[in-house]
mmCIF file as Biopython writes it, N, C-alpha, C and O atoms, coordinates in Angstrom:
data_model
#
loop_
_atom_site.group_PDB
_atom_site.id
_atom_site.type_symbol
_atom_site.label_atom_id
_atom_site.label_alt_id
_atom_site.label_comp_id
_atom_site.label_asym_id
_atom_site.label_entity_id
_atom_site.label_seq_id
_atom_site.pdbx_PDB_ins_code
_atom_site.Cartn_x
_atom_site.Cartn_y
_atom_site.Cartn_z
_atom_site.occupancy
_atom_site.B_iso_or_equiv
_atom_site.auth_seq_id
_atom_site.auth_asym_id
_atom_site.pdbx_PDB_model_num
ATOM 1   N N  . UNK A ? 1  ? 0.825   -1.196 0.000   1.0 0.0 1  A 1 
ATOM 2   C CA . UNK A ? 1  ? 0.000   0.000  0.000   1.0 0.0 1  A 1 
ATOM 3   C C  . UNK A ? 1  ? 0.867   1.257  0.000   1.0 0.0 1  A 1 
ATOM 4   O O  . UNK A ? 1  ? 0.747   2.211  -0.769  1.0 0.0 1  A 1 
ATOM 5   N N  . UNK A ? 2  ? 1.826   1.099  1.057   1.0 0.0 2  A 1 
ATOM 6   C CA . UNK A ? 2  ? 2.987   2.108  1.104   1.0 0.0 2  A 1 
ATOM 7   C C  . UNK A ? 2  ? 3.414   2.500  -0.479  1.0 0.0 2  A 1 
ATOM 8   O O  . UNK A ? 2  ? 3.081   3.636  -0.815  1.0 0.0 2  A 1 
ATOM 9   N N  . UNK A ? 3  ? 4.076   1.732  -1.432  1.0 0.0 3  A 1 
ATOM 10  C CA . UNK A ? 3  ? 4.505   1.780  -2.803  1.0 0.0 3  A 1 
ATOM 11  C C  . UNK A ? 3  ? 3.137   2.495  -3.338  1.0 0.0 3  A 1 
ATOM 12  O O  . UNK A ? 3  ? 3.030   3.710  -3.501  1.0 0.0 3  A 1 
ATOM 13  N N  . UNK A ? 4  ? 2.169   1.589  -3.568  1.0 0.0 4  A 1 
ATOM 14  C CA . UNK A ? 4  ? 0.920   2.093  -4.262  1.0 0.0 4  A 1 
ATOM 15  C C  . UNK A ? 4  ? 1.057   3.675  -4.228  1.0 0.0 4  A 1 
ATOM 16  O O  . UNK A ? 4  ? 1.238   4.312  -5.265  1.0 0.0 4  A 1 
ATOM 17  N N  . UNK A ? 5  ? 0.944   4.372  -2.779  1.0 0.0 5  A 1 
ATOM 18  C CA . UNK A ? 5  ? 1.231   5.585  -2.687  1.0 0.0 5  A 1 
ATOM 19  C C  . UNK A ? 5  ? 1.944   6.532  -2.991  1.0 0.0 5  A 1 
ATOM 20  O O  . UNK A ? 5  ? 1.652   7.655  -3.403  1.0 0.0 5  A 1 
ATOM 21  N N  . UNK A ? 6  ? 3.283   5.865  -2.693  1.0 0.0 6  A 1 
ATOM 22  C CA . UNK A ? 6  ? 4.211   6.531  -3.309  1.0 0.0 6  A 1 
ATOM 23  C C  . UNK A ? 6  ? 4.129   6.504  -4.714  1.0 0.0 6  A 1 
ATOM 24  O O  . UNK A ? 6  ? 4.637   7.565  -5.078  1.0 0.0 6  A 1 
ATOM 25  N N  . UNK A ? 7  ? 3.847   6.010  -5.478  1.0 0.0 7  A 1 
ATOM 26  C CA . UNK A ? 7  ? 3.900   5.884  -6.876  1.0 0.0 7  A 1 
ATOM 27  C C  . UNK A ? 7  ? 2.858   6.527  -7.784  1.0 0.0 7  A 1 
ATOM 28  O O  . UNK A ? 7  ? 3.115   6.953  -8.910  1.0 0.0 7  A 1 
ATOM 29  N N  . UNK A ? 8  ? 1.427   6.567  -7.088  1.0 0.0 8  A 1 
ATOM 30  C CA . UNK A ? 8  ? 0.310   7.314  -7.569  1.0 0.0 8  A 1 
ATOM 31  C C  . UNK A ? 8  ? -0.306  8.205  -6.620  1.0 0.0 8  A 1 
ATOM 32  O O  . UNK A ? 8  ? -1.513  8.448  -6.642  1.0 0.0 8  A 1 
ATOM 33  N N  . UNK A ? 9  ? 0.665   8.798  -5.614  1.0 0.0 9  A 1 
ATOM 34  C CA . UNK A ? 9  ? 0.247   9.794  -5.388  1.0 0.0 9  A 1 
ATOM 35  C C  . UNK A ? 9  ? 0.059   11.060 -5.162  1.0 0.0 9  A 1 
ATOM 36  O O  . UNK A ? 9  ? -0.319  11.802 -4.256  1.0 0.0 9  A 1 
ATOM 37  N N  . UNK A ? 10 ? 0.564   11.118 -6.641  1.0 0.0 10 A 1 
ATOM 38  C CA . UNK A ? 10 ? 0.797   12.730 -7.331  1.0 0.0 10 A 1 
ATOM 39  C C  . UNK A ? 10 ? -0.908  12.744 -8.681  1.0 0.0 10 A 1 
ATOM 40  O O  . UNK A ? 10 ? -1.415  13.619 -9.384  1.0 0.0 10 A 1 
ATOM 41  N N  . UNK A ? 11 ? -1.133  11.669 -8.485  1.0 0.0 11 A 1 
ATOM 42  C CA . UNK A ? 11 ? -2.334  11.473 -9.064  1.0 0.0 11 A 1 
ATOM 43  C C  . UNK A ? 11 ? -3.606  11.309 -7.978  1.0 0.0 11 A 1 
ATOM 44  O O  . UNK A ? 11 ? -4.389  12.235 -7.765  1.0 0.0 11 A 1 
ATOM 45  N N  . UNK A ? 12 ? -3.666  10.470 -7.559  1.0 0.0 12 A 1 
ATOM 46  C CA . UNK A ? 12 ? -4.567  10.264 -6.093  1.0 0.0 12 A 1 
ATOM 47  C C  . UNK A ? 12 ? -4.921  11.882 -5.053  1.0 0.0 12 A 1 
ATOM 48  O O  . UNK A ? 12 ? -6.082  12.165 -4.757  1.0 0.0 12 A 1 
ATOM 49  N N  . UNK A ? 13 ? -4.294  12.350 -4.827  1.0 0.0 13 A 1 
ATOM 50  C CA . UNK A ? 13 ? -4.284  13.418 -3.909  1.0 0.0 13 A 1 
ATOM 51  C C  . UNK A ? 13 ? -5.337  14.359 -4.495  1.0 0.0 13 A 1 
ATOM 52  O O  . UNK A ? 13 ? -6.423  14.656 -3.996  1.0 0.0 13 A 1 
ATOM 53  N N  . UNK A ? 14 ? -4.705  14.850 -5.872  1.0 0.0 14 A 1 
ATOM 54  C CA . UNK A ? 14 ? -5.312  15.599 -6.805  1.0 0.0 14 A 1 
ATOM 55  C C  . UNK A ? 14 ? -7.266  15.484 -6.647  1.0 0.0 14 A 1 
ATOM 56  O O  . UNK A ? 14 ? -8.156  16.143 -6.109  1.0 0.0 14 A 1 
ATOM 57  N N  . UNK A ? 15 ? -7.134  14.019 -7.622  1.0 0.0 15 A 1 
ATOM 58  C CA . UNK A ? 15 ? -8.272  13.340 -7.774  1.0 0.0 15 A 1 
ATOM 59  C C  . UNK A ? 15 ? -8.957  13.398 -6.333  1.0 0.0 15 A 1 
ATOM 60  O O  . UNK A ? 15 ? -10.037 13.971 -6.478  1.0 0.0 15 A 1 
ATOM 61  N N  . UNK A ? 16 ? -8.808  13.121 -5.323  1.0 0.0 16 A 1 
ATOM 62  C CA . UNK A ? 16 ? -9.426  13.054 -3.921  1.0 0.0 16 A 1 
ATOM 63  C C  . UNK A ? 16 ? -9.559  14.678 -3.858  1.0 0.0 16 A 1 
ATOM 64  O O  . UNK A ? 16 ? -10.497 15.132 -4.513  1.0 0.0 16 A 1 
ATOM 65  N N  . UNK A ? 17 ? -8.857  15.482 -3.255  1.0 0.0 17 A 1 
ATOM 66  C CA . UNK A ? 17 ? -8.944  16.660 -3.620  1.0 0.0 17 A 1 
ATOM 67  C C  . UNK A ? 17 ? -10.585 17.743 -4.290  1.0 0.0 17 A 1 
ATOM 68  O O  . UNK A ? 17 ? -11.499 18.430 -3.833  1.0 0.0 17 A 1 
ATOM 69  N N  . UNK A ? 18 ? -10.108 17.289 -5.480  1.0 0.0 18 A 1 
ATOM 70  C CA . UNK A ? 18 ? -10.829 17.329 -6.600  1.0 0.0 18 A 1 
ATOM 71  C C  . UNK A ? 18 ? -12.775 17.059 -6.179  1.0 0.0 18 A 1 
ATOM 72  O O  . UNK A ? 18 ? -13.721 17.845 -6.115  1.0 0.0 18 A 1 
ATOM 73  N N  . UNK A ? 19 ? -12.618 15.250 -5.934  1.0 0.0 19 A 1 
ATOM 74  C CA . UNK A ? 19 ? -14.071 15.323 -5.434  1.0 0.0 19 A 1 
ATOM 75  C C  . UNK A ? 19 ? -14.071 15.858 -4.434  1.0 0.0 19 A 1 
ATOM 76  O O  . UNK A ? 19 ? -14.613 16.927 -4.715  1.0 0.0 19 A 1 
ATOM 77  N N  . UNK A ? 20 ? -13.786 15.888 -3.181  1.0 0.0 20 A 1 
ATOM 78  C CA . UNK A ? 20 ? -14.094 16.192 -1.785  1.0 0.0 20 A 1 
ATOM 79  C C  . UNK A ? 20 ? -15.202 18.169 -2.189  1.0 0.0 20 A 1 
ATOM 80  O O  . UNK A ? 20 ? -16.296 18.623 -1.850  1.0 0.0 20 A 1 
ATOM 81  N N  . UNK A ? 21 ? -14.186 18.597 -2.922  1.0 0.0 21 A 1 
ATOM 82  C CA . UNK A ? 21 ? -14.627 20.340 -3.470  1.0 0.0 21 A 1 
ATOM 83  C C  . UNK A ? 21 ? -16.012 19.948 -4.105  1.0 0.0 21 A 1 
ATOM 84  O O  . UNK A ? 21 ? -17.037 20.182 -3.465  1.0 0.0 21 A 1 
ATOM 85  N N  . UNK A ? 22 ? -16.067 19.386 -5.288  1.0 0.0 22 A 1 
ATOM 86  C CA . UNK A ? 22 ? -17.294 19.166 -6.016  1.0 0.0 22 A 1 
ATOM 87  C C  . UNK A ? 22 ? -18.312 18.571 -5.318  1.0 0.0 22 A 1 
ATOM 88  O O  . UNK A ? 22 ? -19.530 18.656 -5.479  1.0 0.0 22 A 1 
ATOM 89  N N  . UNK A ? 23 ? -17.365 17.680 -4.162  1.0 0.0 23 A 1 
ATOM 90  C CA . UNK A ? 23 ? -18.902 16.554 -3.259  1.0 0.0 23 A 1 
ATOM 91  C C  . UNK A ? 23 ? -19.285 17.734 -2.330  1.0 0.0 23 A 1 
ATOM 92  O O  . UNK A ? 23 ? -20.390 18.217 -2.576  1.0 0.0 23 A 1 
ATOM 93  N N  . UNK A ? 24 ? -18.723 18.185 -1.508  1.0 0.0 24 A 1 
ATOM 94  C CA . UNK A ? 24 ? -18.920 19.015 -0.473  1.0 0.0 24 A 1 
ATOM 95  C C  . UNK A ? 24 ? -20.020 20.503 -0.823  1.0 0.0 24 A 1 
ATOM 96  O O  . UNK A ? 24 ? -20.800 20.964 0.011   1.0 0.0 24 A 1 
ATOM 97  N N  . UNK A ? 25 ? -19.812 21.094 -2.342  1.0 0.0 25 A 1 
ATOM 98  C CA . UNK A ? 25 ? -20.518 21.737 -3.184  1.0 0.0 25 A 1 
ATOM 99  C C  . UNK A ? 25 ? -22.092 21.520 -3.225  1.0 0.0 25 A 1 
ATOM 100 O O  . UNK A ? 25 ? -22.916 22.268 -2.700  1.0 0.0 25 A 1 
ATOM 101 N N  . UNK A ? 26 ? -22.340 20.446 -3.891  1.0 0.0 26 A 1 
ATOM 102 C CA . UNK A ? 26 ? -23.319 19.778 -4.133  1.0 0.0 26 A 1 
ATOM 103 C C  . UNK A ? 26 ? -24.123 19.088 -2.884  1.0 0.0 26 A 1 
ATOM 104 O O  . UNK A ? 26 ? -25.332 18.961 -3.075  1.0 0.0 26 A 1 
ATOM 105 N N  . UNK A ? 27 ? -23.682 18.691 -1.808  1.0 0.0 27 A 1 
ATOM 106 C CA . UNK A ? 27 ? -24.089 18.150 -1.211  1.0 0.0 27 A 1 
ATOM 107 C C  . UNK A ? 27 ? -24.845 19.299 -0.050  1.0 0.0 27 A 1 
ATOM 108 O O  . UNK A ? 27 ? -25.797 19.169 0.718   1.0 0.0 27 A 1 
ATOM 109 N N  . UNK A ? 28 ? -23.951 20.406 -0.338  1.0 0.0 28 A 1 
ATOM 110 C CA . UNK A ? 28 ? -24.545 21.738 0.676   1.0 0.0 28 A 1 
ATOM 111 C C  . UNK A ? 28 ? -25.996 21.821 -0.356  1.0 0.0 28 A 1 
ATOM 112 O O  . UNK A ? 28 ? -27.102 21.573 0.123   1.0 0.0 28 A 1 
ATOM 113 N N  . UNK A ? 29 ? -25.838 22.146 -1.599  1.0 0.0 29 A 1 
ATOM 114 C CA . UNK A ? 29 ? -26.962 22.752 -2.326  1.0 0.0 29 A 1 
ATOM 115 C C  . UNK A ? 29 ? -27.558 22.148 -2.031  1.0 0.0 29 A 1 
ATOM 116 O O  . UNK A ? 29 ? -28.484 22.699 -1.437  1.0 0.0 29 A 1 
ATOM 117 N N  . UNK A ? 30 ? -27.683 20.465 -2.112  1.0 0.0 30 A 1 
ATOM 118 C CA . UNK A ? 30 ? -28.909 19.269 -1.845  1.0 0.0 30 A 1 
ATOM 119 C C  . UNK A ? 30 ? -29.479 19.996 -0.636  1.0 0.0 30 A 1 
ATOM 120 O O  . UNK A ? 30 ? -30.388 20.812 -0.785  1.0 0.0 30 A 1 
ATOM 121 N N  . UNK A ? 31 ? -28.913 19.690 0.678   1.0 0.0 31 A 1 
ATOM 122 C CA . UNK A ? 31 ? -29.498 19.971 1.762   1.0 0.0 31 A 1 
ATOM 123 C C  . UNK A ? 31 ? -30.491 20.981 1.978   1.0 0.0 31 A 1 
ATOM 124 O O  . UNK A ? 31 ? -31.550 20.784 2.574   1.0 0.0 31 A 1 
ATOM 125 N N  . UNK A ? 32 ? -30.004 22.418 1.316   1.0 0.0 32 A 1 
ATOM 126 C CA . UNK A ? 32 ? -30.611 23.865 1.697   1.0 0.0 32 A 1 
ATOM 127 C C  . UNK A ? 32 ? -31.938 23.622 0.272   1.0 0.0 32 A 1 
ATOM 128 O O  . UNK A ? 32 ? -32.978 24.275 0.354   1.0 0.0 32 A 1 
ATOM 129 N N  . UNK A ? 33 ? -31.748 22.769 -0.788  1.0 0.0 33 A 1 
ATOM 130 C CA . UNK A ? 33 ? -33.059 22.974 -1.132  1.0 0.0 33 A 1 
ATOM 131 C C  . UNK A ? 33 ? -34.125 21.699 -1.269  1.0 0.0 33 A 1 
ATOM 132 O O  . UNK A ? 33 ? -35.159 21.601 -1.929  1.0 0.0 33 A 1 
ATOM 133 N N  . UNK A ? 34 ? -33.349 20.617 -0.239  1.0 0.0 34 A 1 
ATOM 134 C CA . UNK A ? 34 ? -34.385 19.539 0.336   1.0 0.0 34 A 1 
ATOM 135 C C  . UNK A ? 34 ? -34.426 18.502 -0.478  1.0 0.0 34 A 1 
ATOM 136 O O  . UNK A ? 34 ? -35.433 17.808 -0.613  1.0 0.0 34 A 1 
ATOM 137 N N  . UNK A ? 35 ? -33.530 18.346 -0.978  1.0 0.0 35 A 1 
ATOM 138 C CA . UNK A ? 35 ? -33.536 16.934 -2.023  1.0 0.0 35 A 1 
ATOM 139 C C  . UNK A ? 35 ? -32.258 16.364 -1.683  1.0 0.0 35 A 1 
ATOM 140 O O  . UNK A ? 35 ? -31.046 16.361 -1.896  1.0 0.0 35 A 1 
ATOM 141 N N  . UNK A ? 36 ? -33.968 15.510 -0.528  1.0 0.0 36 A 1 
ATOM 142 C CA . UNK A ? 36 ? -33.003 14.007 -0.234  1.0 0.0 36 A 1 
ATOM 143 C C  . UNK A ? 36 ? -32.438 12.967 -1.011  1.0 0.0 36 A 1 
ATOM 144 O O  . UNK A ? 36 ? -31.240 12.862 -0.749  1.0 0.0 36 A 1 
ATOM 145 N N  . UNK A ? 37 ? -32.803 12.199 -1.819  1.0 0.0 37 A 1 
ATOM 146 C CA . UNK A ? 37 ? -32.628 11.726 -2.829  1.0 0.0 37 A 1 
ATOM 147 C C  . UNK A ? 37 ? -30.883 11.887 -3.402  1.0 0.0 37 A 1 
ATOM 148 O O  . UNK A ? 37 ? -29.945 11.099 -3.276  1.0 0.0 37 A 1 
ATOM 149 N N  . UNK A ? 38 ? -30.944 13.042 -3.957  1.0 0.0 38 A 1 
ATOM 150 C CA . UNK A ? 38 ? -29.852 13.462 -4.566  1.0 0.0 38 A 1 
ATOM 151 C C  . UNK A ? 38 ? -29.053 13.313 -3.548  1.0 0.0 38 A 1 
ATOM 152 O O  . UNK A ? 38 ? -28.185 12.440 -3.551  1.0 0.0 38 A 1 
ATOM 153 N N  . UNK A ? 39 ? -29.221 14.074 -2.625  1.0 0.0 39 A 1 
ATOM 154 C CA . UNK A ? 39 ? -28.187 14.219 -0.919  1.0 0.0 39 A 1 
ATOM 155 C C  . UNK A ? 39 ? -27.894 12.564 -1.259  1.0 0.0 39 A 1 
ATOM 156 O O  . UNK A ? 39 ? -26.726 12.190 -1.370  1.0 0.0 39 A 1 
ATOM 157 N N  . UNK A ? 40 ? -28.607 11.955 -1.357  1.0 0.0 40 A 1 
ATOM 158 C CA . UNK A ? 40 ? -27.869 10.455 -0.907  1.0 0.0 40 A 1 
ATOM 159 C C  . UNK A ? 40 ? -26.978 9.990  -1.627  1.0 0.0 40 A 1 
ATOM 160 O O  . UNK A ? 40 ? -25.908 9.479  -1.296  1.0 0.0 40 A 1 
ATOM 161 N N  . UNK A ? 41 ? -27.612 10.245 -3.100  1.0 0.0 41 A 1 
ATOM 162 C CA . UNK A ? 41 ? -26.742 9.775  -4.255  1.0 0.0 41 A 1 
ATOM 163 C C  . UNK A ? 41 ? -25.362 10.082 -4.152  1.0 0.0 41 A 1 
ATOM 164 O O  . UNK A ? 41 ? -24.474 9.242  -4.007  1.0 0.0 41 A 1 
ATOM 165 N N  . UNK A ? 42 ? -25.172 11.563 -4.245  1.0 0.0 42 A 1 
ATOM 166 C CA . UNK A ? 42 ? -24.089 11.879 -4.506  1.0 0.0 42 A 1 
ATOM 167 C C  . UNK A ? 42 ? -23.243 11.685 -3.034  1.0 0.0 42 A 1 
ATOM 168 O O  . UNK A ? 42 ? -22.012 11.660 -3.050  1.0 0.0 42 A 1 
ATOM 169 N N  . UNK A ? 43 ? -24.091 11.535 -1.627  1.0 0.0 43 A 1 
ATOM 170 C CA . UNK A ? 43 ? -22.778 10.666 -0.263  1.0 0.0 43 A 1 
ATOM 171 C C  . UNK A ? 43 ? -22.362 9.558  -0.996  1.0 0.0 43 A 1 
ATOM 172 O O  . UNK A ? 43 ? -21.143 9.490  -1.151  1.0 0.0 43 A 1 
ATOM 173 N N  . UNK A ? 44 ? -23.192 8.457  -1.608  1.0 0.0 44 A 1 
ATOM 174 C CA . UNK A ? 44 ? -23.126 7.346  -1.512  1.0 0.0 44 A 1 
ATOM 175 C C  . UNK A ? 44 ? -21.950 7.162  -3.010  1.0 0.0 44 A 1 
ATOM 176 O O  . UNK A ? 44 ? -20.778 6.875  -2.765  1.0 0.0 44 A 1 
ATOM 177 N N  . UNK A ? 45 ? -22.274 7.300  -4.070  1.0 0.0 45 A 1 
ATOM 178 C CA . UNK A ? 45 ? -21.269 7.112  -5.071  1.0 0.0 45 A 1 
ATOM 179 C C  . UNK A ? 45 ? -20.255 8.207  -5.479  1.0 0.0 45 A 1 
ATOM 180 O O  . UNK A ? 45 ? -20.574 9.370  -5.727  1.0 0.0 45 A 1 
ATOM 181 N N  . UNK A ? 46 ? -18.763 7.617  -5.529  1.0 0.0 46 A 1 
ATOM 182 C CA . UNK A ? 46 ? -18.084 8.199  -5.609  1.0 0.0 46 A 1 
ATOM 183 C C  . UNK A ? 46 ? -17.422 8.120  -6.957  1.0 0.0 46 A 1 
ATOM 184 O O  . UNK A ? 46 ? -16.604 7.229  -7.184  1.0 0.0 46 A 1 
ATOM 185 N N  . UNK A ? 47 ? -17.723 8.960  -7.799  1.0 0.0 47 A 1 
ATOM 186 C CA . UNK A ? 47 ? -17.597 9.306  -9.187  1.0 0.0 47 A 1 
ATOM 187 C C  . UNK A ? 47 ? -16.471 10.266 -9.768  1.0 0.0 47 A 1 
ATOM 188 O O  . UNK A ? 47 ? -16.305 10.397 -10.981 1.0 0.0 47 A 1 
ATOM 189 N N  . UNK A ? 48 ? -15.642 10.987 -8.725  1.0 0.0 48 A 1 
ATOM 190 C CA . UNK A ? 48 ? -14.534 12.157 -9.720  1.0 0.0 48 A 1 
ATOM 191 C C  . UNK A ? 48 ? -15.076 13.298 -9.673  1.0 0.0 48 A 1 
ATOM 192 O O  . UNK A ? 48 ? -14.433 14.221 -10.174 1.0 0.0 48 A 1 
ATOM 193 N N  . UNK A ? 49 ? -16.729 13.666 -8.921  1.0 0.0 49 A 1 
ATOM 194 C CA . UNK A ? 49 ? -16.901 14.352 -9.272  1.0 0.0 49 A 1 
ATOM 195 C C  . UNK A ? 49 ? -18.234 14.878 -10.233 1.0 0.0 49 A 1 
ATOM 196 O O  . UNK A ? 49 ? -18.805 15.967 -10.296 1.0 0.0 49 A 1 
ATOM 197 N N  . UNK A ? 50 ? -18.480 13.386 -11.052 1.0 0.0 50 A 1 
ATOM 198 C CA . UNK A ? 50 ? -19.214 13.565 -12.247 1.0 0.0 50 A 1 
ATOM 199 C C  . UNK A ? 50 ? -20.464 14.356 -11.604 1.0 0.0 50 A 1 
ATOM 200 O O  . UNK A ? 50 ? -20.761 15.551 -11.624 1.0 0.0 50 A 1 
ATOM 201 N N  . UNK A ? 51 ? -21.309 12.815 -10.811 1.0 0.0 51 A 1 
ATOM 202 C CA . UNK A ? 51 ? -22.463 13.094 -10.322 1.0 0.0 51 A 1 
ATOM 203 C C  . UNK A ? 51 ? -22.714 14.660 -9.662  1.0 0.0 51 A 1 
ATOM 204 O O  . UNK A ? 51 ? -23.702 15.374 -9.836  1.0 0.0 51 A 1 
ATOM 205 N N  . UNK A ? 52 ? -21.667 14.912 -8.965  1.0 0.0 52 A 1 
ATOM 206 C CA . UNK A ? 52 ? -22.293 16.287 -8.140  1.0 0.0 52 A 1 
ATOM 207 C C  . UNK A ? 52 ? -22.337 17.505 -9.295  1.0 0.0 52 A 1 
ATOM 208 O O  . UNK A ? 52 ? -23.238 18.320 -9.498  1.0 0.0 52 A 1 
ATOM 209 N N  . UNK A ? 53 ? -20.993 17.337 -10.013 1.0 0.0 53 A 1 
ATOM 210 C CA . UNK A ? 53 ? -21.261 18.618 -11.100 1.0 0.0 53 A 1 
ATOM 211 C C  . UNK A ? 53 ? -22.935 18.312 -12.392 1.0 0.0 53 A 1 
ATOM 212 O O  . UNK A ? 53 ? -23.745 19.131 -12.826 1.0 0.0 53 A 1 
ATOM 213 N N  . UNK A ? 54 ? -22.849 17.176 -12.554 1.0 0.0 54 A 1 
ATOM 214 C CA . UNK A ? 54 ? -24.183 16.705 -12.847 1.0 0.0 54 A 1 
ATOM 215 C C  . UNK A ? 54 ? -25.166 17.479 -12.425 1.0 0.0 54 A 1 
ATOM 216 O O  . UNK A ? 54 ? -25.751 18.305 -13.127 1.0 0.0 54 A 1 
ATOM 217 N N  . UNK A ? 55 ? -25.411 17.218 -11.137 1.0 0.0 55 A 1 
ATOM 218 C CA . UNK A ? 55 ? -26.247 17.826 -9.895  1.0 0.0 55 A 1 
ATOM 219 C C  . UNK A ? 55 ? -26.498 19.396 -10.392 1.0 0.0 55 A 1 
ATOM 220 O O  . UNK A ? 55 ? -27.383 20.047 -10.949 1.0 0.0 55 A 1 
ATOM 221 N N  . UNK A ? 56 ? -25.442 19.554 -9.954  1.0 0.0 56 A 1 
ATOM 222 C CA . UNK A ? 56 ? -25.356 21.305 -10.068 1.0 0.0 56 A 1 
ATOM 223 C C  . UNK A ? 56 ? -25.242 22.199 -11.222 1.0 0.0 56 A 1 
ATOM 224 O O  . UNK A ? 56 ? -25.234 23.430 -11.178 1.0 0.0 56 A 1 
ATOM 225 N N  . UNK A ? 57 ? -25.145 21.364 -12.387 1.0 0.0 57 A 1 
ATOM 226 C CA . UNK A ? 57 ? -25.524 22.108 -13.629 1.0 0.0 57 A 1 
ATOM 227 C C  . UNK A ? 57 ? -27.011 21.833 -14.287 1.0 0.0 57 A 1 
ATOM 228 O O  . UNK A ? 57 ? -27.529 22.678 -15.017 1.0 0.0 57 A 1 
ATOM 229 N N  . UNK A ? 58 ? -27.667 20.562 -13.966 1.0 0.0 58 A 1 
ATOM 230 C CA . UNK A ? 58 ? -28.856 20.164 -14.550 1.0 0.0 58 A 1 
ATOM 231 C C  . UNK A ? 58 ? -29.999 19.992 -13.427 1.0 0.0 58 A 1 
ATOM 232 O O  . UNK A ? 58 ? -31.184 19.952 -13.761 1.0 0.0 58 A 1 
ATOM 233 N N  . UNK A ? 59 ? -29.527 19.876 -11.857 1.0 0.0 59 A 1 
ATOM 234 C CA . UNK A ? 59 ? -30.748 19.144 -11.385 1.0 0.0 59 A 1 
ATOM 235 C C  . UNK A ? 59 ? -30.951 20.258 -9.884  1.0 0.0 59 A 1 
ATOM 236 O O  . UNK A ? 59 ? -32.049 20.444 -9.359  1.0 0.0 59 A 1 
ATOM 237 N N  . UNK A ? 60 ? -30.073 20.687 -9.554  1.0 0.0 60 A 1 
ATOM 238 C CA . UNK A ? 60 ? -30.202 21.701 -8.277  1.0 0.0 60 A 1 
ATOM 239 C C  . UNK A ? 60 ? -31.688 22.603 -8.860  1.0 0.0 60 A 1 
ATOM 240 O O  . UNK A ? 60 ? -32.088 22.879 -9.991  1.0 0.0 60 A 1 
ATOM 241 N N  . UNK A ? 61 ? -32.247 22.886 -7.423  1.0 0.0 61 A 1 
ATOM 242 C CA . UNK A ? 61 ? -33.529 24.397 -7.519  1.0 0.0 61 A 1 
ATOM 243 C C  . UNK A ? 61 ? -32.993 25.634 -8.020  1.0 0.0 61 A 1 
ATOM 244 O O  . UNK A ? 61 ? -31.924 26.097 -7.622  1.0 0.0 61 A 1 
ATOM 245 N N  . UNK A ? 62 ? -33.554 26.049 -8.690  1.0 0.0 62 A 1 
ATOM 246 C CA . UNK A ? 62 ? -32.764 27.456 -9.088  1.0 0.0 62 A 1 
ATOM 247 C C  . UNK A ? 62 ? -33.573 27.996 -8.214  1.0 0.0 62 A 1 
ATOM 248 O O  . UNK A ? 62 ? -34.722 27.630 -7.968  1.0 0.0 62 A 1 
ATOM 249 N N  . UNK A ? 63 ? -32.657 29.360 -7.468  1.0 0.0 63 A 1 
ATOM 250 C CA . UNK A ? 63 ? -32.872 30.195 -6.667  1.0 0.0 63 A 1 
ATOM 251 C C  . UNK A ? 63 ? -33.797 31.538 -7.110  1.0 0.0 63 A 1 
ATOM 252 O O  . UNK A ? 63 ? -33.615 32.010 -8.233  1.0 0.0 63 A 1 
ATOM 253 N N  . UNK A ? 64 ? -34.780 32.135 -6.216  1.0 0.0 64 A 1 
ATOM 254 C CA . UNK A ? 64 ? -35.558 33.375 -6.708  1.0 0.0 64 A 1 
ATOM 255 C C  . UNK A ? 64 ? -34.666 34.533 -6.599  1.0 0.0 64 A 1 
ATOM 256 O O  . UNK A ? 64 ? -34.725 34.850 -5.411  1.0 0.0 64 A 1 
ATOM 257 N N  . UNK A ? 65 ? -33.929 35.276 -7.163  1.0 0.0 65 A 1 
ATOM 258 C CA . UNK A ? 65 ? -33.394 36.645 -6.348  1.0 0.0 65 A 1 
ATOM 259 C C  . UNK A ? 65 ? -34.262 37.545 -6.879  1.0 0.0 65 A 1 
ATOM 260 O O  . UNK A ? 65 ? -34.213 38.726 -6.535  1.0 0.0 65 A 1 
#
């Protein structure tokens, strides 16, 4: 595991990184506009990213200002 790391993880970090921003994103929007559903999806599968930017370009509430 030690090697594994050392070897890919100039790639790994990134990528983790990467979702944690996009999951953490998406997963606030779920909450504040009540879609459980989605909230789950995007805890539960871990995609790079896809699903939450998914989320947040096609499926989030758009806001009234």
């Amino acid at each position: 595991m030690e090697d594994l790391l050392a070897q890919y993880g100039f790639i790994l970090i990134p990528l983790i990184i990467w979702e944690l921003i996009w999951k953490g994103i998406a997963l606030w929007k779920c909450g504040r506009n009540n879609q459980l559903v989605w909230f789950v999806v995007i805890l539960l599968i871990n995609s790079l990213g896809i699903v939450p930017i998914v989320y947040l370009l096609f499926f989030q509430k758009k806001s009234r200002r």
